[in-house]
Structures are given as structure tokens and as C-alpha cells.
C-alpha positions in Angstrom: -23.9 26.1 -5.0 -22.1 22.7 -3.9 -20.9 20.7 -7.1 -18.8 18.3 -5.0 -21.4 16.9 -2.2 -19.3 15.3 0.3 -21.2 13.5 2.9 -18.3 10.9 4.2 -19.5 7.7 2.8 -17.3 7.1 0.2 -18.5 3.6 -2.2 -15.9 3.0 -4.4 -16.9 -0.1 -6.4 -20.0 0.6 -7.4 -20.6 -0.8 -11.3 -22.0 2.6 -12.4 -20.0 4.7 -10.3 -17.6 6.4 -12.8 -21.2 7.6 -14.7 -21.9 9.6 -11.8 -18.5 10.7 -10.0 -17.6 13.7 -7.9 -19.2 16.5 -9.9 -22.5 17.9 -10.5 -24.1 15.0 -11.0 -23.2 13.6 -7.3 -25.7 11.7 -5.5 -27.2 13.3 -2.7 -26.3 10.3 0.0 -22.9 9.6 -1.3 -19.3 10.6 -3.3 -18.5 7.8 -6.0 -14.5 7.2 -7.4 -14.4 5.5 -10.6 -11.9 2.8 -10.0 -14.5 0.2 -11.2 -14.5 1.6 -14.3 -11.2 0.4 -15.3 -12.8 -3.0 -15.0 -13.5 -2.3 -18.6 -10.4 -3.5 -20.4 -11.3 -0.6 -23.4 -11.2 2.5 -20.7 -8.7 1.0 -19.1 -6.5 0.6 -22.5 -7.7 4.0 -23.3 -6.9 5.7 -19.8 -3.4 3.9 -19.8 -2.8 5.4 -23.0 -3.3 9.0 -22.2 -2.2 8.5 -18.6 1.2 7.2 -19.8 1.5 9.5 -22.4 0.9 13.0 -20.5 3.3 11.2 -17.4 6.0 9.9 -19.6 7.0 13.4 -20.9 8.6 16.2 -18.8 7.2 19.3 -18.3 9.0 22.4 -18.9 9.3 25.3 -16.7 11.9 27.5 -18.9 12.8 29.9 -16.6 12.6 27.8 -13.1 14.7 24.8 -13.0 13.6 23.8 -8.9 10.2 23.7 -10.4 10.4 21.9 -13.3 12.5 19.3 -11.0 9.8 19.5 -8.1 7.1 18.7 -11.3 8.7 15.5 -13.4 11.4 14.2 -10.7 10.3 14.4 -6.6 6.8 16.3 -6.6 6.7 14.8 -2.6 8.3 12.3 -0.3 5.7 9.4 -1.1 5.5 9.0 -5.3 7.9 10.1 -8.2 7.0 12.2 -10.7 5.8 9.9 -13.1 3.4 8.3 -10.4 1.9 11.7 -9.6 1.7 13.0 -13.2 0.0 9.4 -14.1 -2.4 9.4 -10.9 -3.6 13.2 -11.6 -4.5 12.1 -15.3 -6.2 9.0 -14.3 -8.0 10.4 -12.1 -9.1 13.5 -14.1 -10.1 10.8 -16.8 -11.9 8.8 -14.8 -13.9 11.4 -12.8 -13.2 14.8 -14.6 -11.0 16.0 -12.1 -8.1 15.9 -10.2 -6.3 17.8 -7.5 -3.0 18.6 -6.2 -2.2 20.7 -3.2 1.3 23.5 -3.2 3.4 23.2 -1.0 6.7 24.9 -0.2 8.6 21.4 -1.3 6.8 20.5 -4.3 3.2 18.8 -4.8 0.5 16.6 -2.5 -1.4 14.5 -4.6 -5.0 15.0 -3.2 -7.9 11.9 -3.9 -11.1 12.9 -4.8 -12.8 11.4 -2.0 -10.7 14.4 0.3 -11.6 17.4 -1.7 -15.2 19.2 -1.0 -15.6 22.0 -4.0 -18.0 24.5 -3.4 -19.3 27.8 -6.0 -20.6 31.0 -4.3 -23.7 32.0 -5.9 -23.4 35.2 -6.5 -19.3 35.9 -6.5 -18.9 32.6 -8.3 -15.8 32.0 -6.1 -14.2 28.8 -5.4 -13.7 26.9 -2.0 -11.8 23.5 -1.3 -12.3 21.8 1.6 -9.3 19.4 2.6 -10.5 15.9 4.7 -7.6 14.0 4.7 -8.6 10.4 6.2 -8.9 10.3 10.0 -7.9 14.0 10.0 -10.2 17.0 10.7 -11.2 19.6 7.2 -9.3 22.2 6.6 -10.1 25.0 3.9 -7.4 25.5 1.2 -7.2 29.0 -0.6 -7.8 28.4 -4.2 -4.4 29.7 -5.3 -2.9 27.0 -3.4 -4.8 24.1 -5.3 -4.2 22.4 -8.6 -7.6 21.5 -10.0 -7.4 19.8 -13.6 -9.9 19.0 -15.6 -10.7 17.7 -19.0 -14.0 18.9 -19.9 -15.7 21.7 -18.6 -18.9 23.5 -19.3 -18.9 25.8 -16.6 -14.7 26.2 -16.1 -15.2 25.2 -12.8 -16.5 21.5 -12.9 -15.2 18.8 -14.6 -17.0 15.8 -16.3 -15.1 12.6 -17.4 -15.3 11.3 -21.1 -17.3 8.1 -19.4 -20.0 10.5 -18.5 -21.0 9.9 -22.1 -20.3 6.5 -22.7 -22.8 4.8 -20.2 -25.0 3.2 -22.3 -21.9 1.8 -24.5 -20.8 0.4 -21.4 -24.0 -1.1 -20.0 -24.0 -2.6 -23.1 -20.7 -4.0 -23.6 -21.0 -5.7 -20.2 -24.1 -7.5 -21.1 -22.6 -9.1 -23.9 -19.7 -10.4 -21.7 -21.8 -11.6 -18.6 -24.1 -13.6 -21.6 -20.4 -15.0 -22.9 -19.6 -15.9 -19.3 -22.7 -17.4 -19.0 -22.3 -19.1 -21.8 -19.0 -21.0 -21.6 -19.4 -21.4 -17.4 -22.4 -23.3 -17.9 -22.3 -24.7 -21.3 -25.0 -27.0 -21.2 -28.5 -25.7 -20.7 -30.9 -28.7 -20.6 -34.7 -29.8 -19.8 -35.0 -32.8 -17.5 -38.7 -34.7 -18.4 -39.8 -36.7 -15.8 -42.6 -39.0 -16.5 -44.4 -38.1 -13.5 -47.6 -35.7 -13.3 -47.4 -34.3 -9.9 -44.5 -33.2 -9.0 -44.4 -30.6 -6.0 -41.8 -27.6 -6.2 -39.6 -29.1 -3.9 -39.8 -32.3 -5.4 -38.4 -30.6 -8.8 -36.0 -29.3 -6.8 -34.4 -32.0 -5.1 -34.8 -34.1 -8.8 -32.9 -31.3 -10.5 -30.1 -30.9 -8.0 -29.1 -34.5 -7.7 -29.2 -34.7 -11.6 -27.0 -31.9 -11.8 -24.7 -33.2 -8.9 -24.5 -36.6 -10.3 -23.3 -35.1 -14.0 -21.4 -32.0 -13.3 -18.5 -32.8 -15.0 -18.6 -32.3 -18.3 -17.1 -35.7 -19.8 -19.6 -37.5 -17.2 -22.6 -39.9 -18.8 -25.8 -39.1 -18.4 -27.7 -41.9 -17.6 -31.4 -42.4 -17.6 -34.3 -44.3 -16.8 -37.7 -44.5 -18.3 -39.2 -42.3 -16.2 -36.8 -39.3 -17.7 -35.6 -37.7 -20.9 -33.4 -35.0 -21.7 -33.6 -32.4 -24.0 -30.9 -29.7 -24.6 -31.4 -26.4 -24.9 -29.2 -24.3 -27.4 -28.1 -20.9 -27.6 -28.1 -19.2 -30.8 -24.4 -19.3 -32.1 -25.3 -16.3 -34.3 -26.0 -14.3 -31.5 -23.0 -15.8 -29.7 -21.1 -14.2 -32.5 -22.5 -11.2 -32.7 -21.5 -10.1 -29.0 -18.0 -11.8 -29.5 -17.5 -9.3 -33.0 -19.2 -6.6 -32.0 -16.7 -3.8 -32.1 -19.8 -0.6 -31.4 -18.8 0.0 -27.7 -14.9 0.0 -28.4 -14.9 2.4 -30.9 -17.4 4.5 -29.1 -15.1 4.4 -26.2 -12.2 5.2 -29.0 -13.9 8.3 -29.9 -14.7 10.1 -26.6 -11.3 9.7 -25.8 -10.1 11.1 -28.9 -8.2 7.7 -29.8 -8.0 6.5 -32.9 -10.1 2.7 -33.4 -6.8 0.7 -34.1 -5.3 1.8 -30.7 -8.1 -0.1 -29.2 -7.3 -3.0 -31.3 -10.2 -2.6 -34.0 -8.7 -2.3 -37.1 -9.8 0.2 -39.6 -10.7 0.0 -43.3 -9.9 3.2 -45.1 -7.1 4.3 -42.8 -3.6 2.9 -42.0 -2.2 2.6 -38.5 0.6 5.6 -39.0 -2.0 7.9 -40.0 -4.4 6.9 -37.5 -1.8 7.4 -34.8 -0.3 10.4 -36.3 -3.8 11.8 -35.5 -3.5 11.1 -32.1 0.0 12.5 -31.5 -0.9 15.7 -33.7 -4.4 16.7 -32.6 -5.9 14.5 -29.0 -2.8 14.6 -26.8 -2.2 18.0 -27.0 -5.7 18.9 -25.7 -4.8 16.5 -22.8 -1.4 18.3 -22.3 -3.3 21.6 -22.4 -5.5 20.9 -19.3 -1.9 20.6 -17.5 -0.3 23.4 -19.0 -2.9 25.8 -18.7 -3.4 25.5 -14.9 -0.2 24.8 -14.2 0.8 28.0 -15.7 -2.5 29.9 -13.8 -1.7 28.9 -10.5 2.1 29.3 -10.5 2.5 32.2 -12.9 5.4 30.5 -14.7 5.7 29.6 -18.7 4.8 26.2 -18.6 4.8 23.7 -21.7 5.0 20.1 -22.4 8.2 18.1 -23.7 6.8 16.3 -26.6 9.8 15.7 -28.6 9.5 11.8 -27.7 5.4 12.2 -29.2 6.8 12.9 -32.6 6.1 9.4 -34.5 7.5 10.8 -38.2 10.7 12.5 -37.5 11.6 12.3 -40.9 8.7 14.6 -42.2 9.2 17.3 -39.4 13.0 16.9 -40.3 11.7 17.8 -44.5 9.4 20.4 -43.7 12.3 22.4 -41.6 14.8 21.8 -44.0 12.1 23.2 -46.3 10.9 26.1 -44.6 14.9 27.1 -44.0 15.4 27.3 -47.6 12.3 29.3 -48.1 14.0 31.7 -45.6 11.3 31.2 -43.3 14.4 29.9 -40.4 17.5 30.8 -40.5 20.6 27.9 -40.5 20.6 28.3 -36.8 16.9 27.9 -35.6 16.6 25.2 -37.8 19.5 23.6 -36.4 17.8 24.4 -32.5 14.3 22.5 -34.1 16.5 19.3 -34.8 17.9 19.3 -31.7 21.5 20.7 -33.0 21.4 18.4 -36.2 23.1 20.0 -38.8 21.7 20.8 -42.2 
């Protein structure tokens, strides 16, 4: 079974292109990449937020300090190790997946639109094709690839959060092209001309040299009494409907596991700290987890994620360990080792 149907024409920019990319759900005649869906400033705000996040914060490798190095400071010649944590987590955002290569200095960063995945049937083994551009296909062994992915249902092919979110989208980018519309052309009139037979081309040729002779906007209109002019209005309640309407963000919000307000749409019933406490307490860690786990799989090392820098309330974490030391729960010294050597 081929879940990754790679048949080298690669269309990057197509509008619904991150609804369909590089797993199951593949065309036939093509492989789409999702970089047009970051032409939605709310997945882009979204994906920057989780991207920056899991990139930001080092990961650990406790008992191998070349690897941690290779992992958070030079994965490869080409990118830094920001850059390369940032592009695997965009990309698995966008498309479900991402893809690293070992190697015996560190880390390739492999795009989507090089990597063939295919499932035996009956073993339900794994095999990754390698096309680099211009370059012939090479198979990699699966041990020697880093395949993340957010959401899986099988554990073998990943689906992006947008997979969910098409009709949100769709709809979001309706109301924008009609406020486009609106404000690029912002006067929608009906030219009467006194005249009962007019041919097509004759309308034609009327309505072009009226709009030539008035398209600027602080021009007069002037008329004869052959002519009048009506306008046309758009319904301002409409108009302010699709300006306010907050649905898609907040939908968008949700199947990334963002709270509302980090989207900018403010919330009633909950504050800003405790929306973004959520966050940091419950939806990054799941991200971090898709890193972690693999990482640790493929390489056979403890792996975790720094997130001392995630911690928003210090102060509380500093309570409840002072709390828990005088329960006897820690003793003076661990408690000391959870603040980071602060004494208590």
C-alpha cells in the first residue's frame, strides 16, 4: 500500500493544497506542499507559534552531549539548529509530516516533495524512497529516517490539523475576497441609457469609456439626457458581519490546540494567563512528544525537551515545591535541583 504517491510533478501553490498534502489522501496525478496555506494569516500565526516554540527550546540528550549538540546547535552544514527544528515542525504542521535523514555528522533535513513512503501489505513494513532534485532515488532503511508526525491513525501516516479545517478556511477566504472586492471597487453602479437598442458591443464600448473617463474616485460624473446613474449598494450589515466574524479563527485556534486569545480573539469567561497557561501546560507538550518519542525510537537515547523557558508562572511552581518539600515529599536538595539551585 503506497500512502505517499510520488509521481514527480510537484504543484506547490495550489489554494487547496495543504487539505490534501502528501499522505493518504494524495492525488493520484500529483504530490501537493502546503506552503499556500500559510497565506492564511490564522495558520500562519498558529504554525509560527508552535513552530517557534518546539525550535526555541533545546533538546536534551542526558547521557550524549555530541548528540544533543548535533540536535539544537549544527544538525548539518546548511541550517542551524533552530532553522532545522523550526522547518521539521512547520512542515509536520502543515502536511502531517516531516522527515530528517542520519547521518554520521548530524541531521539532513528532507522536503516532502523528496520522500516516497510506502506500507507492505502484509508485513506492514516501512520503505523511504530518497529523490533528491536532479539526483537519482535512493532507498533509505527505516532506521536511518526521522519521520514525525502529529496525528496519526494508523502510526504510520500523518495528517495535518488543516486536514480538518477546510471548510473554515474556504470560508474565511470568501469573506476576504468579498472585502477586497468591496473596498477595490467601491462603487458598483447602473448606467441607464435612454436608448432601446443597444447591441452587446455597443454596451460594451458605452460602459468602458464611462468607466475610463471616471475612474478616479474624486472625478465628476457627468451626464447627458440620454443617461442616468444609479448606485448600487452593498449591505453594510453583511459587510460587518465578515469583518467581525471570529468562527474560522477560533476553529483554527482549536485544532491547533491554541487557546482563542493567541489568535487575537478575546475571550469572555477566561483571562489571558489562564488561557495561556493552558497552552504551555497541556498542547505544547503533545507537540514536543511527537519529537521526543521518535527521536528517542530511532536513536535509542533518553531524549526530553528543555521547557524551563515554557514555564509562564514561576512563582506557582516555585510554591508548590516549597510545599511539597515541607510535606517531605522532596528533600532540601531536589527541591533545590527543581529551582535550578535556588535555595529554600
Amino acid at each position: 500500500m503506497s500512502f505517499f504517491l510520488k509521481q514527480g510533478k510537484i504543484e506547490p501553490d495550489k489554494d487547496t493544497a495543504f487539505l490534501d498534502a502528501v499522505v493518504s489522501m494524495s492525488s493520484n496525478d500529483s504530490v501537493f506542499v502546503g506552503a499556500s496555506a500559510l497565506r492564511n494569516s490564522d495558520v500562519f500565526a498558529a504554525i509560527n507559534i508552535i513552530a517557534n516554540d518546539l525550535a526555541s527550546n533545546r533538546i536534551l540528550v542526558p547521557k550524549s552531549s555530541v548528540l544533543e549538540a548535533r540536535l539544537n546547535d549544527r544538525p548539518n552544514s546548511n541550517m542551524s539548529g533552530r532553522d532545522f527544528k523550526f522547518a521539521l515542525a512547520a512542515q509536520m504542521l502543515l502536511s502531517g509530516n516531516s522527515f530528517a535523514l542520519i547521518t554520521d555528522d548530524g541531521f539532513q533535513f528532507i522536503p516532502n516533495s523528496q520522500m516516497t513512503v510506502q506500507q507492505d501489505d502484509v508485513t506492514g513494513e516501512l520503505s523511504y524512497t530518497y529523490t533528491p532534485n536532479g539526483q537519482r532515488s535512493r532507498q533509505i532503511a527505516p532506521e536511518s529516517i526521522l519521520h514525525f508526525k502529529c496525528f496519526t491513525q494508523d502510526g504510520a501516516t500523518g495528517v495535518s490539523p488543516l486536514y480538518a479545517l477546510q471548510d473554515e478556511v474556504a470560508l474565511q477566504k470568501r469573506g476576504n475576497n468579498l472585502l477586497k472586492g468591496f473596498f477595490e471597487v467601491p462603487q458598483h453602479s447602473i448606467l441607464k441609457v435612454h436608448k432601446t437598442d443597444l447591441s452587446s458591443e455597443a454596451k460594451n464600448n458605452i460602459r468602458n469609456k464611462f468607466e475610463q473617463a471616471n475612474k478616479n474616485l474624486l472625478s465628476t460624473v457627468i451626464l447627458d439626457d440620454s443617461m442616468d446613474l444609479k448606485g448600487l449598494t452593498v449591505d453594510e450589515g453583511l459587510l460587518k458581519a465578515i469583518n467581525s466574524n471570529e468562527f474560522s479563527t477560533q476553529k483554527i485556534a482549536s485544532c491547533f490546540g491554541l487557546s482563542q486569545n493567541m489568535l487575537g480573539v478575546e475571550q469572555v469567561h477566561s483571562s489571558v494567563t489562564q488561557s495561556e497557561n493552558r497552552y504551555y501546560e497541556s498542547s505544547i507538550y503533545k507537540y514536543m512528544s511527537c519529537f521526543t518519542s521518535e527521536l528517542a525510537f530511532k536513536l535509542g537515547k533518553q531524549v526530553i525537551y528543555d521547557d524551563s523557558r515554557l514555564k509562564i508562572n514561576k512563582q506557582q511552581t516555585i510554591d508548590n515545591v516549597i510545599e511539597l518539600t515541607k510535606a517531605g515529599v522532596y528533600t532540601a536538595e531536589e527541591a533545590k535541583q527543581k529551582l535550578g539551585g535556588t535555595a529554600i
